[in-house]
Backbone as JSON, one array per atom type, in Angstrom:
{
  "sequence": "XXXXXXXXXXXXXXXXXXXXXXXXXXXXXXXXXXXXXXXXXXXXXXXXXXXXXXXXXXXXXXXXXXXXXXXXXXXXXXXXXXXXXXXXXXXXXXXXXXXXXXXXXXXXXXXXXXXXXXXXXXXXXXXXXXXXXXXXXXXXXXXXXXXXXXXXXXXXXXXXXXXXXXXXXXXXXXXXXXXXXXXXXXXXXXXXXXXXXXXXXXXXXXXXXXXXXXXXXXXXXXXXXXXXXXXXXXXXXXXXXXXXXXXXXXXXXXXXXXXXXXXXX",
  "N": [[77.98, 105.88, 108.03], [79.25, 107.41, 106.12], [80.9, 108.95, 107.74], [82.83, 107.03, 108.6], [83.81, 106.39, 106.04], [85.3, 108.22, 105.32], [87.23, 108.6, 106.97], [88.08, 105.84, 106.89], [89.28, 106.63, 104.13], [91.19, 108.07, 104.81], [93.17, 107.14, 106.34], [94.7, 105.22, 104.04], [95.49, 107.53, 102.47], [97.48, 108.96, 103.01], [99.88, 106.85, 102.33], [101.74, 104.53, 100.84], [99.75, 103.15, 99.16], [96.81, 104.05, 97.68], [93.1, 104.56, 98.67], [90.29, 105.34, 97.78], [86.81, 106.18, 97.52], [84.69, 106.27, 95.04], [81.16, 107.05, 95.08], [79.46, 104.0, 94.67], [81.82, 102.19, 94.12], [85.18, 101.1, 94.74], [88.36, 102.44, 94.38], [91.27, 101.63, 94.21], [94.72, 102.2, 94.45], [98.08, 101.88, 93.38], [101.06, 103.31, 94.67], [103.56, 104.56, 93.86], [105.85, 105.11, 92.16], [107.95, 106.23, 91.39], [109.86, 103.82, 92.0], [108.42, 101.92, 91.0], [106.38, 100.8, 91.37], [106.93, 98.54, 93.01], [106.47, 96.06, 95.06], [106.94, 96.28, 98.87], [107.25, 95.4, 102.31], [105.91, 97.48, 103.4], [103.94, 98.49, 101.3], [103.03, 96.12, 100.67], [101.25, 95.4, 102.78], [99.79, 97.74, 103.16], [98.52, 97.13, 100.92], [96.58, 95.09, 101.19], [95.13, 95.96, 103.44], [94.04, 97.57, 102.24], [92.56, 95.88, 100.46], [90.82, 94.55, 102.8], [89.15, 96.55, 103.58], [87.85, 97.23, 101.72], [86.0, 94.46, 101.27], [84.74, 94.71, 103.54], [83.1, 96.99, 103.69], [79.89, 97.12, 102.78], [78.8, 98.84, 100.76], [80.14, 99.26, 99.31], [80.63, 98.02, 95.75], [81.98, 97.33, 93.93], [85.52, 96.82, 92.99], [88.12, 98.35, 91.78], [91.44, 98.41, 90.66], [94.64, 100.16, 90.29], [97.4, 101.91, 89.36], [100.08, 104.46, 89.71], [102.5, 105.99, 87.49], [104.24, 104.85, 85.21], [104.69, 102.2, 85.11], [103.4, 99.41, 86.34], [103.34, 97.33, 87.48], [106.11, 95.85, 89.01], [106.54, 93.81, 90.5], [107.77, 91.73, 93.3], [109.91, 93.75, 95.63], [112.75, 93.3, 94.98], [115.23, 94.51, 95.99], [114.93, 94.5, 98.75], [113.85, 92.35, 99.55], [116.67, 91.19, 98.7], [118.18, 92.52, 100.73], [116.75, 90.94, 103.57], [117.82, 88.28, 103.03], [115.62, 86.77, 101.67], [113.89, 83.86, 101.29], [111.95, 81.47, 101.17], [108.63, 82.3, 100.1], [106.8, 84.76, 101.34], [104.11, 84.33, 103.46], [102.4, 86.09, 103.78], [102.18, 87.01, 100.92], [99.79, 85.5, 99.26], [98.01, 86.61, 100.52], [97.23, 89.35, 99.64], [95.28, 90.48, 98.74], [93.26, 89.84, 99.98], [93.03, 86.96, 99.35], [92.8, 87.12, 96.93], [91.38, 85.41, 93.97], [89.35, 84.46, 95.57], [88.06, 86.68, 97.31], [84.94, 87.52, 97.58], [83.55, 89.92, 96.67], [83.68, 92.08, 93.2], [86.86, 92.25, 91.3], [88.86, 94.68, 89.36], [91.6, 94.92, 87.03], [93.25, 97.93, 86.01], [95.26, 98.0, 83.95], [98.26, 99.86, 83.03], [101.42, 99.47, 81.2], [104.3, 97.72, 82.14], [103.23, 94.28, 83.94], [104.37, 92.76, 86.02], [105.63, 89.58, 87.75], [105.0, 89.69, 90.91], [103.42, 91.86, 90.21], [102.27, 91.11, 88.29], [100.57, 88.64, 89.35], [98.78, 90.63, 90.6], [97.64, 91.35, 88.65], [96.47, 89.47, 87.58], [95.07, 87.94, 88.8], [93.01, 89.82, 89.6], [89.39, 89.68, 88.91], [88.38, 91.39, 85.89], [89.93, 92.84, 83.39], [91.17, 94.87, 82.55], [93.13, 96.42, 79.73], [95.88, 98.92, 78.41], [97.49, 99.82, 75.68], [100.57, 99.73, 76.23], [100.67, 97.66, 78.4], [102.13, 94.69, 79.89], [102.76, 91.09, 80.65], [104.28, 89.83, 82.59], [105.85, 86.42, 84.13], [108.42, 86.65, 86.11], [110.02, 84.85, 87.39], [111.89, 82.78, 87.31], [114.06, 84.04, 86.03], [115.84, 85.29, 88.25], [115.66, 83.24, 90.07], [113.61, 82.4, 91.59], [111.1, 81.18, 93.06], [107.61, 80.73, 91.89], [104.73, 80.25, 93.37], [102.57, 81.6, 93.92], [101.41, 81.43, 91.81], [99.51, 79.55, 91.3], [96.54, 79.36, 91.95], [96.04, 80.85, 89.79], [95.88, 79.49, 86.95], [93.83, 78.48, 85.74], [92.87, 80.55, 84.66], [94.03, 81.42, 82.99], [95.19, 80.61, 79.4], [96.5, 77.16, 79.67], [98.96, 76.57, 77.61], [99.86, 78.88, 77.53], [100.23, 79.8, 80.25], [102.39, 77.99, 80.68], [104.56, 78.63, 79.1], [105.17, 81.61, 79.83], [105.81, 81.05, 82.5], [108.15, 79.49, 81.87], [109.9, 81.01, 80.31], [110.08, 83.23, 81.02], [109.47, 85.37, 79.66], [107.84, 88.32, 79.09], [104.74, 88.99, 77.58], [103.1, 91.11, 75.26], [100.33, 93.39, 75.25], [98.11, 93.23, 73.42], [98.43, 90.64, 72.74], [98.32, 89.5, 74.97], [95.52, 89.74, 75.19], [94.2, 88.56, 72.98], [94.28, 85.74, 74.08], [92.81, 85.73, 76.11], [93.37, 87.16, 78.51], [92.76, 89.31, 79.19], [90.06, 91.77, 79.42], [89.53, 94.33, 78.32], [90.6, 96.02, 75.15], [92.66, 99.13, 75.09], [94.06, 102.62, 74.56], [96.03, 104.23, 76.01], [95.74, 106.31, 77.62], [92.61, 105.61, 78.2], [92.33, 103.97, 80.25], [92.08, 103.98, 82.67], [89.56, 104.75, 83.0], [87.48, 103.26, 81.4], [87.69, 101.12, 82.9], [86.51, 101.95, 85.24], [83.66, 102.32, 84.4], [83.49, 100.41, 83.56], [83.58, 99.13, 86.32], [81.13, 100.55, 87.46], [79.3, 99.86, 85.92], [79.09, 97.3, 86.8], [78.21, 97.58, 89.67], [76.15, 98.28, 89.61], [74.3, 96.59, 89.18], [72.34, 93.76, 90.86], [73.44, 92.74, 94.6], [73.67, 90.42, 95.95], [73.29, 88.93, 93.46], [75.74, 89.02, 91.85], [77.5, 88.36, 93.87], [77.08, 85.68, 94.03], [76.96, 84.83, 91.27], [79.87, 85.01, 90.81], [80.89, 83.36, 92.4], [79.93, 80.86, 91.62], [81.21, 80.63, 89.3], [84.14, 80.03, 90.24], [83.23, 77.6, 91.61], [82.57, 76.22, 89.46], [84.98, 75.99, 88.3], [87.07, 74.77, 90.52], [85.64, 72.02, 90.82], [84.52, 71.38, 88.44], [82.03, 71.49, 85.57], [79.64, 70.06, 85.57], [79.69, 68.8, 87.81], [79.49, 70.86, 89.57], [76.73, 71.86, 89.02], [74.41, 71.46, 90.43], [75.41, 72.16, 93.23], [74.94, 74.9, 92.2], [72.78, 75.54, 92.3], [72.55, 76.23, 95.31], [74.19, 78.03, 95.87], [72.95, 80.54, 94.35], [70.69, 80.43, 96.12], [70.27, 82.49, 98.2], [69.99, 84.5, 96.55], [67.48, 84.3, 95.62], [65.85, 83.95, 97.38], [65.99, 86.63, 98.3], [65.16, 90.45, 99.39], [65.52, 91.67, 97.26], [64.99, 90.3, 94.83], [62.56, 90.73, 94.83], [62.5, 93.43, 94.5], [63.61, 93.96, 92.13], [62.11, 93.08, 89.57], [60.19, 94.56, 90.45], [60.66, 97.12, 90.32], [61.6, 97.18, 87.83], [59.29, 96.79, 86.3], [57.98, 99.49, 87.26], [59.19, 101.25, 85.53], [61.82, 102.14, 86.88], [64.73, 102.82, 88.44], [66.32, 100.15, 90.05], [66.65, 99.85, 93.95], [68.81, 98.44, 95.33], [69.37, 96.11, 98.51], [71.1, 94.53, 99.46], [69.97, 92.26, 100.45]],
  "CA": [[78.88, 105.24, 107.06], [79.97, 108.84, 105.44], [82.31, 109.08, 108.42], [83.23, 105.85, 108.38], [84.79, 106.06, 104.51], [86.57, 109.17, 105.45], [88.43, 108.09, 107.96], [89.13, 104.96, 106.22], [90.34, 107.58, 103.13], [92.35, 109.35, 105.51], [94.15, 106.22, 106.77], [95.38, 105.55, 103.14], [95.79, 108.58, 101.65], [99.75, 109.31, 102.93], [100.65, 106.09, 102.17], [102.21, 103.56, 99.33], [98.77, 102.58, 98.13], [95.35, 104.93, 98.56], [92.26, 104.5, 98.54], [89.29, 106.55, 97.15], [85.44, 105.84, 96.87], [83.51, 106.76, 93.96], [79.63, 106.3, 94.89], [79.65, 102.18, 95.21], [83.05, 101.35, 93.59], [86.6, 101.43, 95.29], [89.51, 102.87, 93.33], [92.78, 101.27, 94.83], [96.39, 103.01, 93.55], [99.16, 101.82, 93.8], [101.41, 104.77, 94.59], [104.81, 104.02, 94.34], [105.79, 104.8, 90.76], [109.75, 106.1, 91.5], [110.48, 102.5, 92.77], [108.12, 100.89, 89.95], [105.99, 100.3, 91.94], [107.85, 97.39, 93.47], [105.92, 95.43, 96.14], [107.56, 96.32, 99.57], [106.71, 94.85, 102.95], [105.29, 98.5, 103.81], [103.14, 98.42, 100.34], [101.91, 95.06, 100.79], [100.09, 95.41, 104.18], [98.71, 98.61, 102.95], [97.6, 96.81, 99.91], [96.04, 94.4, 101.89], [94.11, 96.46, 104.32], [92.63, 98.36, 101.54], [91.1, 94.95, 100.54], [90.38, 94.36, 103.22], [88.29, 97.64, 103.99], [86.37, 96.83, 100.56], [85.4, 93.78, 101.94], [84.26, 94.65, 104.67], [82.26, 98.1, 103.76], [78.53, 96.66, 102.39], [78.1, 99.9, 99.92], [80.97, 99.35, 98.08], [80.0, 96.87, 95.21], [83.17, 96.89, 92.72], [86.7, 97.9, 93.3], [89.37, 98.92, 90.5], [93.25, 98.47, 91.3], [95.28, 101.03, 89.41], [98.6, 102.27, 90.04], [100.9, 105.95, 89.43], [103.55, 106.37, 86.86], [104.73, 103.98, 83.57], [104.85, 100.57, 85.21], [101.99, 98.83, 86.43], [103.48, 96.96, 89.05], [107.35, 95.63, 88.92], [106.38, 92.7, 91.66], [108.42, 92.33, 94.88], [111.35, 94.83, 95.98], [114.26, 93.25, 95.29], [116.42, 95.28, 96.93], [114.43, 94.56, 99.9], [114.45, 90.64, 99.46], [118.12, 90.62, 98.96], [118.52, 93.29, 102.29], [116.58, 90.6, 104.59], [118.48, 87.19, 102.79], [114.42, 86.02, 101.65], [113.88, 82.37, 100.72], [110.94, 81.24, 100.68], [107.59, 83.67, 99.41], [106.13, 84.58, 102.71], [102.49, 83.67, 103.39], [101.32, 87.21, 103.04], [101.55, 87.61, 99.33], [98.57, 85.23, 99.09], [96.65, 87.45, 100.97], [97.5, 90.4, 99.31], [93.88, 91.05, 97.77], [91.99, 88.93, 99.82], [92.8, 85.82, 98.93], [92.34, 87.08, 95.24], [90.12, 85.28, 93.23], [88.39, 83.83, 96.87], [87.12, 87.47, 97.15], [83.34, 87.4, 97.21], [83.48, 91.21, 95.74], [83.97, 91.68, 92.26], [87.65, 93.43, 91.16], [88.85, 94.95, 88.15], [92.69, 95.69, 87.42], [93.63, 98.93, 85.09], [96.6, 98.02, 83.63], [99.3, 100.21, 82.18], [103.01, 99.26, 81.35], [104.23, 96.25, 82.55], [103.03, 93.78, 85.22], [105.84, 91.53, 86.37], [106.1, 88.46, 88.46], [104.02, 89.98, 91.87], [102.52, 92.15, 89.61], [101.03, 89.52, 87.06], [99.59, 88.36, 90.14], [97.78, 91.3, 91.18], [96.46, 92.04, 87.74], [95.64, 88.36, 86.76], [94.07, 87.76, 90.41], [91.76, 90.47, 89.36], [88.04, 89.13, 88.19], [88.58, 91.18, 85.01], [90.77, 93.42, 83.37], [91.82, 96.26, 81.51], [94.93, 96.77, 80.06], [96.51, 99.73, 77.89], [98.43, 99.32, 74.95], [101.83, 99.6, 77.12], [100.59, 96.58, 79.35], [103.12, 93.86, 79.4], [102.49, 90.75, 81.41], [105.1, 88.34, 82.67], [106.36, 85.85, 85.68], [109.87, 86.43, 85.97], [110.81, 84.31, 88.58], [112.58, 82.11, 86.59], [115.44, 84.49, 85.75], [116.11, 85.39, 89.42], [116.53, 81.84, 90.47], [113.03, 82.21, 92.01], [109.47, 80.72, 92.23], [106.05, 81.55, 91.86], [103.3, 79.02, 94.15], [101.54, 82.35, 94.42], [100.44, 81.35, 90.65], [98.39, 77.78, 91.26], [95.3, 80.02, 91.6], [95.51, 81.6, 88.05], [96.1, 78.56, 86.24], [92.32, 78.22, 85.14], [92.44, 82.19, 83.93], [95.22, 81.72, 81.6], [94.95, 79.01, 78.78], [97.49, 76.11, 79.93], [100.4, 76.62, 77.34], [100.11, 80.44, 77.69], [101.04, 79.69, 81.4], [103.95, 77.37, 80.95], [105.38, 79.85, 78.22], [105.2, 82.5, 80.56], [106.64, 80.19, 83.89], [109.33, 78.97, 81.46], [110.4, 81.74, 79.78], [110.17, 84.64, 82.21], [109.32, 86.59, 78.62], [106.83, 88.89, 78.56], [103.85, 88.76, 76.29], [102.34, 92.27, 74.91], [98.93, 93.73, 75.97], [97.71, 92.61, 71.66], [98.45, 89.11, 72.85], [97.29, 89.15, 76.18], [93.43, 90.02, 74.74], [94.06, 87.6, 71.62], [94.57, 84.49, 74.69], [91.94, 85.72, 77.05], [93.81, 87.43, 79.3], [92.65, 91.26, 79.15], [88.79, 91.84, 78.61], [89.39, 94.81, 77.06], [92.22, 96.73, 75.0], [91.9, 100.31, 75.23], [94.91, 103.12, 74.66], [96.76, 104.06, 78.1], [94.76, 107.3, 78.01], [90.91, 105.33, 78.05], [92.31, 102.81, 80.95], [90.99, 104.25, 84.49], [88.12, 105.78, 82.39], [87.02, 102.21, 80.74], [87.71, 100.23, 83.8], [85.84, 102.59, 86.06], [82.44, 102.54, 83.45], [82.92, 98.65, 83.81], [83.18, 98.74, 87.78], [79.77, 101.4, 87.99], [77.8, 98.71, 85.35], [79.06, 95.73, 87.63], [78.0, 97.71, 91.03], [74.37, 98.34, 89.48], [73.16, 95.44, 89.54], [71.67, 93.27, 92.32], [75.19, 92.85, 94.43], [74.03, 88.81, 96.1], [73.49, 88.08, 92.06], [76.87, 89.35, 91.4], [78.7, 87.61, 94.55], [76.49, 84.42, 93.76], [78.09, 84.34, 89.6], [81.42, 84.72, 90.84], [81.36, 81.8, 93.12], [79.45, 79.61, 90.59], [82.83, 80.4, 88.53], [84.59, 79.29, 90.95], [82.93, 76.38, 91.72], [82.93, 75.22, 88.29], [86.88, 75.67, 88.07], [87.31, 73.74, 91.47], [85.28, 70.56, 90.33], [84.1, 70.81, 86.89], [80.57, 72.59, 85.14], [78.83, 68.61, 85.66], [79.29, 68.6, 89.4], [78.66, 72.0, 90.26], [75.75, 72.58, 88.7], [73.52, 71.21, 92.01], [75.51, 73.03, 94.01], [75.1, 75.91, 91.81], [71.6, 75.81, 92.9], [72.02, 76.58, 96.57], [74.78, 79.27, 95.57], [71.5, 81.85, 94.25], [69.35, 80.5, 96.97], [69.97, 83.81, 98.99], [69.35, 85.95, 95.77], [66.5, 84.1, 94.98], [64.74, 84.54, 98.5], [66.01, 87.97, 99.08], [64.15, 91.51, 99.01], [66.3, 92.35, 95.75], [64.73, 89.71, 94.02], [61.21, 91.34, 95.26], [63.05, 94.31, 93.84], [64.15, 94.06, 90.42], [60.94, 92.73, 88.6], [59.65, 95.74, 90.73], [61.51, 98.71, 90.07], [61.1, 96.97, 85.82], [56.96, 96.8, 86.07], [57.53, 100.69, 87.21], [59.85, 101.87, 84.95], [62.46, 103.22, 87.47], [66.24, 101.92, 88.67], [65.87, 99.48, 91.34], [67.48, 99.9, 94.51], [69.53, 97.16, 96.05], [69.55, 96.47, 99.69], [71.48, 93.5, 99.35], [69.28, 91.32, 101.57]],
  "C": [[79.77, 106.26, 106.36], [81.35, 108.73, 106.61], [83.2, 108.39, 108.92], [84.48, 105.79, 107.07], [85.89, 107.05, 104.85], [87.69, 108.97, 106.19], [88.97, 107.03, 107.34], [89.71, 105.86, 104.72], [91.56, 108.03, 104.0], [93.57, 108.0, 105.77], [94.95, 105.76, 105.39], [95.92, 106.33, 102.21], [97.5, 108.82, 101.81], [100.32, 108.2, 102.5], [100.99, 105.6, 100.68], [100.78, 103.67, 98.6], [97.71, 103.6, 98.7], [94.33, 104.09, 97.64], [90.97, 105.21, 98.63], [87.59, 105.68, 96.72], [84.58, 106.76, 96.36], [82.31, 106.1, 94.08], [79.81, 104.58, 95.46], [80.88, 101.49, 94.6], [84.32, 102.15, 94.45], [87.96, 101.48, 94.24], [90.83, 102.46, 94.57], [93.79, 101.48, 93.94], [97.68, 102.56, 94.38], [100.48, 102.92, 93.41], [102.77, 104.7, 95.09], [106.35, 103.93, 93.24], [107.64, 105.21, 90.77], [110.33, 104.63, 91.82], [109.27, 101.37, 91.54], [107.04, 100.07, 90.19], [106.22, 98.87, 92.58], [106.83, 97.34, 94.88], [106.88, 95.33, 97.01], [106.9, 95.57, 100.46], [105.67, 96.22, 103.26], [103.71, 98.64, 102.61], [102.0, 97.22, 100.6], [100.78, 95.21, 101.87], [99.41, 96.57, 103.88], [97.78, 98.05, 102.04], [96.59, 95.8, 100.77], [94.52, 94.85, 103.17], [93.2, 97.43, 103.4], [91.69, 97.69, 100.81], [90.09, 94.88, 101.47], [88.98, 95.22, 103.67], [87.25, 97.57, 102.66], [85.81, 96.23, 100.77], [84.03, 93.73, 102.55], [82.94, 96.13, 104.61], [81.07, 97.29, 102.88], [78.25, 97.68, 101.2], [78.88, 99.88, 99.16], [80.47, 97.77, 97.11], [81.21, 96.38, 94.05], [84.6, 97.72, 93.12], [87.34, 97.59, 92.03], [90.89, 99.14, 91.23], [93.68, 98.44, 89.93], [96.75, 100.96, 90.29], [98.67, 103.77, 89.01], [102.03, 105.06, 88.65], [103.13, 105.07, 85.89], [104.63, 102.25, 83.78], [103.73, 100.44, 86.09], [102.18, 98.22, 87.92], [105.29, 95.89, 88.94], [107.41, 94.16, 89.98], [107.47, 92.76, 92.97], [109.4, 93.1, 94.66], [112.3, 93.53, 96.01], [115.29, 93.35, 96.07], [115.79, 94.98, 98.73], [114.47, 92.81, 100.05], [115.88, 90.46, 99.87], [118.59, 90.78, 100.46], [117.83, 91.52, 103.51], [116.78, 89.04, 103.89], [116.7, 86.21, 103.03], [114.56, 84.89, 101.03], [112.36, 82.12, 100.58], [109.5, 82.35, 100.49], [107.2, 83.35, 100.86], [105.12, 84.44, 102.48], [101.83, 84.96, 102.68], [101.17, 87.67, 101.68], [100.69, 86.71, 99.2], [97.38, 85.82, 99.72], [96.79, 88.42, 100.49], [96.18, 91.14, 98.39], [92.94, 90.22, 98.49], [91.78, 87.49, 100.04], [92.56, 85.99, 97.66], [91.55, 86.78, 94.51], [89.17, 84.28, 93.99], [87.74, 85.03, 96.88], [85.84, 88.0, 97.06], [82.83, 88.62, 96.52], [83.76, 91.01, 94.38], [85.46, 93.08, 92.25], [87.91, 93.65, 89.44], [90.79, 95.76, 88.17], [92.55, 96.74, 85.95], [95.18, 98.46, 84.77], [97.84, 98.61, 82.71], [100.8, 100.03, 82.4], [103.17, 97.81, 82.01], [103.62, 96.35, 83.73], [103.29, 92.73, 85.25], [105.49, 90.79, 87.86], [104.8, 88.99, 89.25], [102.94, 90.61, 91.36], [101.2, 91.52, 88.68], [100.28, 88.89, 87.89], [98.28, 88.92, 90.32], [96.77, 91.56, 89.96], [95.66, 90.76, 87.25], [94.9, 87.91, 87.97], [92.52, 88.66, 90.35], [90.45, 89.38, 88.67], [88.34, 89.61, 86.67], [89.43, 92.23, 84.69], [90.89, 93.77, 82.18], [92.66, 97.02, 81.17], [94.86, 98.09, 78.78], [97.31, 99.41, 76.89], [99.79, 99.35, 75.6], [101.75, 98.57, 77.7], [102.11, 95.11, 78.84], [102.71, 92.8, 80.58], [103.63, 89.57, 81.12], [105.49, 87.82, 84.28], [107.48, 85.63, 85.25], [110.7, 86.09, 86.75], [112.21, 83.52, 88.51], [113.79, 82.83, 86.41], [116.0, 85.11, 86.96], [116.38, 83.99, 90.21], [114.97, 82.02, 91.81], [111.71, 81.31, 91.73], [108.03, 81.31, 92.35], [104.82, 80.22, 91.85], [102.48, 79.84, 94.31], [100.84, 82.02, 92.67], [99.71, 80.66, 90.36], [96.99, 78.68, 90.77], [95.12, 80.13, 90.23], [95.66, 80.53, 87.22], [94.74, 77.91, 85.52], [92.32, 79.56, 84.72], [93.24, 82.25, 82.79], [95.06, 79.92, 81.05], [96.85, 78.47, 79.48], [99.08, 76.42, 79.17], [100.73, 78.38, 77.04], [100.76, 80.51, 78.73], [101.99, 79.13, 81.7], [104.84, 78.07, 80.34], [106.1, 81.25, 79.19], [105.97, 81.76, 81.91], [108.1, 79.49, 82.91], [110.57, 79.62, 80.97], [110.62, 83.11, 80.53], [109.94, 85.98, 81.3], [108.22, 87.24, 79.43], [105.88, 88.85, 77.85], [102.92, 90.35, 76.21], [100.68, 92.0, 74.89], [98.12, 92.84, 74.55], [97.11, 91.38, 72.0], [97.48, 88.56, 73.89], [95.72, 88.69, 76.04], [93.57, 89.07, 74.19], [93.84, 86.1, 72.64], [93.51, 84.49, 75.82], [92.08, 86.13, 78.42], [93.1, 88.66, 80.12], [91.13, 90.71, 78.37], [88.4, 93.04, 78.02], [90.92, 95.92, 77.12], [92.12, 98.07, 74.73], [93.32, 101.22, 75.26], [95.08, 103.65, 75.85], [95.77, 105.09, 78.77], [93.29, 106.85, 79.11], [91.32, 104.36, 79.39], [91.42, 102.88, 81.76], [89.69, 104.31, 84.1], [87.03, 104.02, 82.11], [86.67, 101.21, 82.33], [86.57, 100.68, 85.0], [84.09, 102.56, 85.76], [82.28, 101.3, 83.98], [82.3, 98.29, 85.24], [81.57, 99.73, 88.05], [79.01, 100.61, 87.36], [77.92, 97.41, 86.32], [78.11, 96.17, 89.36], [76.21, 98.4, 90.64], [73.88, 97.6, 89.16], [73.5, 94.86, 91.33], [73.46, 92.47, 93.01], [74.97, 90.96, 95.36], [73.99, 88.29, 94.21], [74.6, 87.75, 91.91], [77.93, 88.6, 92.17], [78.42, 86.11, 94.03], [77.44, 83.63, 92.31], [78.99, 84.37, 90.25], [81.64, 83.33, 91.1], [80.99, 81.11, 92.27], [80.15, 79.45, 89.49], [83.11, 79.59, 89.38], [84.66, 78.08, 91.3], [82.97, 75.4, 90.94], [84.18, 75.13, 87.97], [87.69, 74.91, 89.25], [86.6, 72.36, 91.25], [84.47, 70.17, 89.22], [82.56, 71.19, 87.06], [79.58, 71.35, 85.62], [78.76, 68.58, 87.41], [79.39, 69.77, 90.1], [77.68, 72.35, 89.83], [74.27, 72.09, 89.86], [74.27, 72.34, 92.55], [75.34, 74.13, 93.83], [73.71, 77.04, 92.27], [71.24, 76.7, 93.99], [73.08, 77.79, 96.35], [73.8, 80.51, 95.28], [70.7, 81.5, 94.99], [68.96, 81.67, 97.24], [69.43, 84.81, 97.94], [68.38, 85.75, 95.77], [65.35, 84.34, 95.88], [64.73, 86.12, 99.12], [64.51, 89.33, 98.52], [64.77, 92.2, 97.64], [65.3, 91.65, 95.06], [63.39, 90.29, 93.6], [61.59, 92.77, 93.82], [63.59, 94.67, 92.79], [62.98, 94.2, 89.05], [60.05, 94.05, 88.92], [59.43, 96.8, 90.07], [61.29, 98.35, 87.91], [59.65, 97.52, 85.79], [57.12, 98.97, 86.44], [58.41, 102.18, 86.81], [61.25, 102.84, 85.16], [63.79, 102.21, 87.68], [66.35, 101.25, 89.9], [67.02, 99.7, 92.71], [67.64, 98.55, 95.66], [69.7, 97.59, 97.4], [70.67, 95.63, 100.16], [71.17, 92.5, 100.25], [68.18, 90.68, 100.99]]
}
């Protein structure tokens, strides 16, 4: 597996976006900060395959998506839209993490400086998030004469007239606000971001990691048909934790005073 990660390091390291593993968490950067980080077609598919490689690696248990320079994430290229006369959002920005908050991993965005239109995606697509006093979050499709269907998803993460404010107005709303509405779970100066977010993703990737996929979905489930009719199904969602060798393993590793180790099986 060691020579496994390296090689997948090596494959993002020259590019737009890298990717770096710390122990059981994945640090994804978006690396692109002269251009504003502006979502290109070249950016996206990297961003994409470095989900995908979280995914798909078993030892990673939390990833963190950061970016380089002052802005956070500027959402699509422009200049690259206009160049190929784009109309409608192509398919692949809904895959651009995954499927986002389908994901069975848990993510975490760092957010400093704004994060506009594609951006507000990527950071409100995150599970949870950690912004900077600089953070700025808006969908500014609206003043481009565009739209945004990549936002249905988030529409249970953001209260209701926070999200029409923001789809109507194409304003902005400061990082302050963001936290005050439930946006940002925590507010932290630009300095403490990576640092804070990184603490969060090493407490989320030590615990038991079917518990951890299990809660997500049983979000999920309750924001696709309500807390009353998922709570059966919520049941068979922790079956697997509940029969696995973790489970063996937790009460264990407590009774003998030591840090349990997860196999995730």
């Amino acid at each position: 597996m060691a020579d496994e990660r390296g090689n997948m390091i090596n494959d993002f390291t020259d590019g737009q976006v890298t990717f770096e593993v710390q122990g059981n968490v994945a640090l994804i950067t978006l690396c692109r900060p002269r251009k504003r980080n502006a979502l290109n077609f070249t950016m996206r598919q990297q961003l994409r395959d470095a989900f995908d490689a979280y995914s798909a690696d078993g030892d990673l248990r939390c990833a963190v998506l950061a970016s380089q320079g002052p802005v956070f994430c500027a959402g699509g290229d422009l200049k690259e839209m206009a160049a190929g006369d784009l109309g409608e959002v192509p398919p692949e920005w809904m895959q651009l993490m995954g499927s986002g908050p389908e994901l069975d991993k848990p993510t975490i965005a760092a957010v400093r400086g704004p994060a506009l239109a594609g951006g507000f995606y990527l950071a409100q697509s995150c599970d949870l998030c950690v912004a900077g006093e600089s953070a700025e979050f808006a969908i500014t499709e609206a003043r481009r004469g565009r739209g945004a269907p990549w936002a249905t998803p988030l529409v249970s993460m953001v209260p209701r007239r926070i999200m029409l404010e923001l789809l109507l107005t194409a304003e902005p709303i400061d990082a302050r606000r963001a936290y005050e509405v439930g946006m940002v779970n925590n507010l932290v100066p630009d300095e403490d971001v990576l640092k804070t977010a990184m603490n969060l993703a090493n407490t989320i990737a030590a615990n038991a990691p079917l518990s951890v996929a299990a809660g997500k979905r049983m979000v999920r489930l309750a924001e696709d048909v309500g807390p009353h009719a998922s709570r059966e199904p919520a049941e068979w969602l922790f079956l697997k934790a509940y029969q696995s060798e973790d489970a063996l393993e937790g009460p264990r590793a407590f009774a003998e005073k030591r840090m349990p180790i997860w196999k995730g099986r």
